[in-house]
C-alpha positions as CSV (number, residue, x, y, z in Angstrom):
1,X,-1.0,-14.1,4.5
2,X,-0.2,-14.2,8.3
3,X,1.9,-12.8,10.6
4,X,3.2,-13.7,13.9
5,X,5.5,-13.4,17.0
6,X,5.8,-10.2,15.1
7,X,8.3,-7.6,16.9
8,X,10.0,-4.3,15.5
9,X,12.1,-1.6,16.9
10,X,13.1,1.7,16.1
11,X,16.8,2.5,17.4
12,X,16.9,1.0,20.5
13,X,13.6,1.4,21.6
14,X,11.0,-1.5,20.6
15,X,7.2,-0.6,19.0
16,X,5.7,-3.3,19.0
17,X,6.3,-6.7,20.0
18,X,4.1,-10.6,19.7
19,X,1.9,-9.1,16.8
20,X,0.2,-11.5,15.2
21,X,-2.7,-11.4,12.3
22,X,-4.0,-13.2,9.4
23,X,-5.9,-11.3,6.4
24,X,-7.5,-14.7,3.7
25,X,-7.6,-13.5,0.3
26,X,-10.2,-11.2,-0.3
27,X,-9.6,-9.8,2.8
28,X,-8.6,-6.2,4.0
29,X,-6.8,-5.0,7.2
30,X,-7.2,-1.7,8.6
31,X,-4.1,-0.8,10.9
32,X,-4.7,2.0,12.9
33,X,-3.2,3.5,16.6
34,X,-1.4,6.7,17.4
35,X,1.5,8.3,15.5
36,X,4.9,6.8,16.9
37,X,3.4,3.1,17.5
38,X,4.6,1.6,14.3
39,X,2.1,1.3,11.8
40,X,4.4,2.5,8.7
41,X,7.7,0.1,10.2
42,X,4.7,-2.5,10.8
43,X,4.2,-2.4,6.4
44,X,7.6,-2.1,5.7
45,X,8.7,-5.1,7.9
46,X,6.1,-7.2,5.8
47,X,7.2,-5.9,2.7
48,X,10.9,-6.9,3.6
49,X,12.1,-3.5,3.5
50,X,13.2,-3.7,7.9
51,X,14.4,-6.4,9.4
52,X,12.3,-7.5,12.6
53,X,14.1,-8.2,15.5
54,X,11.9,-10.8,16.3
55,X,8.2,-13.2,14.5
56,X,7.8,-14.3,10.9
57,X,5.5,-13.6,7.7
58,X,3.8,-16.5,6.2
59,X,2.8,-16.3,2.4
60,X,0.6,-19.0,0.8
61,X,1.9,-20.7,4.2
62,X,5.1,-20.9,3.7
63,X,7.6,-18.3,5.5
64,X,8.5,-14.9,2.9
65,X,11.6,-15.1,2.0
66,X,12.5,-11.2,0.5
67,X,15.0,-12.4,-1.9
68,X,12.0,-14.9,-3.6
69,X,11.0,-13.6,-7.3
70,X,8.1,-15.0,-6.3
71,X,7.5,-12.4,-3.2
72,X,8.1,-9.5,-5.7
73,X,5.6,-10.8,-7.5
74,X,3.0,-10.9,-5.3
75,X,3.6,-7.4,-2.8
76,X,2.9,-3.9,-3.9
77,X,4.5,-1.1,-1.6
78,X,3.0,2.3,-1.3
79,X,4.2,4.3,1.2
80,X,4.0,7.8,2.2
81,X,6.4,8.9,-0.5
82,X,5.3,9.1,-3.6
83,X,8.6,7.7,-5.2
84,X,8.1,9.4,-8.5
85,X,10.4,11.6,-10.3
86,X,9.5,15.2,-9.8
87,X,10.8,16.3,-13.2
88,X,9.4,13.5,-15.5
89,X,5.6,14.1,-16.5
90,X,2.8,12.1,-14.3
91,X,2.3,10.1,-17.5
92,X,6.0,8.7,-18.0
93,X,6.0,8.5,-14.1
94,X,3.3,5.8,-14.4
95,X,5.1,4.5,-17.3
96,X,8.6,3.5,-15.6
97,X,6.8,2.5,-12.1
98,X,4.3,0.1,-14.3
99,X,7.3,-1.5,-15.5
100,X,9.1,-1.7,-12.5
101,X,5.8,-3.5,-11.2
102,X,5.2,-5.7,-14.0
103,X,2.0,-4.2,-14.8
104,X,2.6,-5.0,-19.1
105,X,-1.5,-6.1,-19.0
106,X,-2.8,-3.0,-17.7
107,X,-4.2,-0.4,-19.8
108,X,-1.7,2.7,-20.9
109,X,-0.8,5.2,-18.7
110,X,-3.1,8.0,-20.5
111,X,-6.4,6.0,-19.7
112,X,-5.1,5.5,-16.2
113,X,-4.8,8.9,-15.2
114,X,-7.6,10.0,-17.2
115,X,-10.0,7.3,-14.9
116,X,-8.3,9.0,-11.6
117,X,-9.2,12.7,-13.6
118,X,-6.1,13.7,-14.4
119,X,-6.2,14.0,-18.3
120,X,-5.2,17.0,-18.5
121,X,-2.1,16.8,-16.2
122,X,-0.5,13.6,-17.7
123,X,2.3,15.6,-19.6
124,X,3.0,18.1,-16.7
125,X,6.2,17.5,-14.6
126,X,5.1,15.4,-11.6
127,X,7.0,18.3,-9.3
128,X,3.8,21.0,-10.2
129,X,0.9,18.4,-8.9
130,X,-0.6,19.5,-6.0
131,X,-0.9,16.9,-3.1
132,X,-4.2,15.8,-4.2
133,X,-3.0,15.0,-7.8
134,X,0.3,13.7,-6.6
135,X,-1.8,11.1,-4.5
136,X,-4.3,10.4,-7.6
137,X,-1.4,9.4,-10.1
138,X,-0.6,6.8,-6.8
139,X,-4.4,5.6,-7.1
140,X,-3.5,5.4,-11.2
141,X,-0.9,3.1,-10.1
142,X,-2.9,0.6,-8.3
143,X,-5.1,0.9,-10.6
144,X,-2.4,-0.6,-13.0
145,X,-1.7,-2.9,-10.3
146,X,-1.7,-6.7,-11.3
147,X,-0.4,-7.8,-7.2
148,X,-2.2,-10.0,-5.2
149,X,-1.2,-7.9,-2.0
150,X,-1.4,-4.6,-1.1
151,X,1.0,-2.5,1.8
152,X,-0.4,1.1,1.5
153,X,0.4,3.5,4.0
154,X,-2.4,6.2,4.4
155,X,-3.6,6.1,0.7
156,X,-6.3,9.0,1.4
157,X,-4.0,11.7,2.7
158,X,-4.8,14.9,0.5
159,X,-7.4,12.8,-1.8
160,X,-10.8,15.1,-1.9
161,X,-13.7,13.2,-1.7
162,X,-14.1,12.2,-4.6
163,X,-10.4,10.9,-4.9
164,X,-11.2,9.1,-1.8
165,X,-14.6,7.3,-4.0
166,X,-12.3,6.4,-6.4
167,X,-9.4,4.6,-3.6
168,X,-12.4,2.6,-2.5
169,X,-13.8,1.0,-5.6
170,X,-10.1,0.6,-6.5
171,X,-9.6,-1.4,-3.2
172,X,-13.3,-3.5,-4.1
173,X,-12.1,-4.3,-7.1
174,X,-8.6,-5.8,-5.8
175,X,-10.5,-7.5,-3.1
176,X,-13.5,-9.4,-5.6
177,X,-10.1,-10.3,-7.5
178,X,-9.4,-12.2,-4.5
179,X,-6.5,-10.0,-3.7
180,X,-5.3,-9.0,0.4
181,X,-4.6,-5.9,1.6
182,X,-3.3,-4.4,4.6
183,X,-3.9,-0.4,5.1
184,X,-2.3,2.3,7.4
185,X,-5.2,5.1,8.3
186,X,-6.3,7.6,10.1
187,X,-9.6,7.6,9.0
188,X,-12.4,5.8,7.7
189,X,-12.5,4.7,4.1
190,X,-15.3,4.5,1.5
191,X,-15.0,0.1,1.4
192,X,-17.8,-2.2,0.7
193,X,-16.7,-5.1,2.9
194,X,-15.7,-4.6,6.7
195,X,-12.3,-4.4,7.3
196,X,-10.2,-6.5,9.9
197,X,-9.1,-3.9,12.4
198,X,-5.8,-3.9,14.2
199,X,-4.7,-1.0,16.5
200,X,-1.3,-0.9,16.9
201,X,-1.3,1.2,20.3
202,X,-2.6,-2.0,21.5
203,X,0.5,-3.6,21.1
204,X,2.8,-0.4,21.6
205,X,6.1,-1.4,24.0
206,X,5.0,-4.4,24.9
């Protein structure tokens, strides 16, 4: 995927403005820069949920168009909100957002949170996880995730070391699969292959 010309605003007052990257398959982006610069409206905008006020994303190397079936096909979203339903169990949680994400191939929702070690919490309402497991049942659904690209948005807040071993063989996997991935982070992340870096306070107001 590619991106150029790239320019996004937030009220009247612009974040970021001729951003341009490209991440090949197999590939991973690590966005980084101060809070305020843009890096969550920077995933969004590729994802199609902003408008930009100004560039273009390329997919297979053809412009994204947000209304394409095919585009919903390909992106996964995950963004600082959980978007799960506090007062459904983790399990059925997984359940409704691996059908949402056309994710019928993976394996069920019990053996997905028990490989992110949460066994014994898939029938609890998701509203008593703690941040930590909240973030894990997130992992479960990548985990699930049958996408070829990736928008996450600080995946390893609250995850404990371990949690965080587990994001990165999770994101290894994606990216042997041949899969893309662009990630919003503070902080370094247990990955075999070297991320593309992109600082956003590079491009902040320009």
């Amino acid at each position: 995927m590619a991106v150029s010309g790239l320019a996004c605003a937030a009220g009247i007052r612009t974040l970021f403005s001729g951003l341009g990257f490209e991440v090949p398959p197999g590939d991973w982006l690590a966005l980084t820069g101060p809070n305020g610069t843009g890096k969550t409206t920077l995933l969004r905008a590729v994802a199609g949920l902003v408008r930009p006020i100004a560039g273009e994303v390329r997919w297979n190397g053809a412009p994204r168009r947000v209304s394409s079936p095919e585009w919903h096909a390909a992106c996964l979203f995950q963004g600082h909100a959980a978007g799960w339903k506090d007062n459904l169990a983790a399990g059925e949680n997984l359940r409704l957002q691996r059908e949402l994400d056309g994710a019928d191939r993976a394996p069920p929702p019990a053996e997905l949170l028990a490989w992110v070690g949460l066994a014994r919490q898939a029938k609890l309402p998701f509203g008593r996880l703690s941040a930590g497991q909240r973030r894990r049942v997130s992992l479960a659904r990548l985990a699930a995730s049958q996408r070829p690209l990736w928008l996450l948005d600080e995946p390893a807040t609250a995850l404990d070391t371990a949690g965080q071993t587990l994001f990165g063989e999770l994101l290894d996997a994606h990216l042997a699969r041949g899969g893309i991935a662009i990630v919003a982070t503070h902080q370094r992340l247990p990955v075999s292959s070297a991320p593309i870096e992109l600082s956003l306070g590079d491009y902040a107001g320009a």
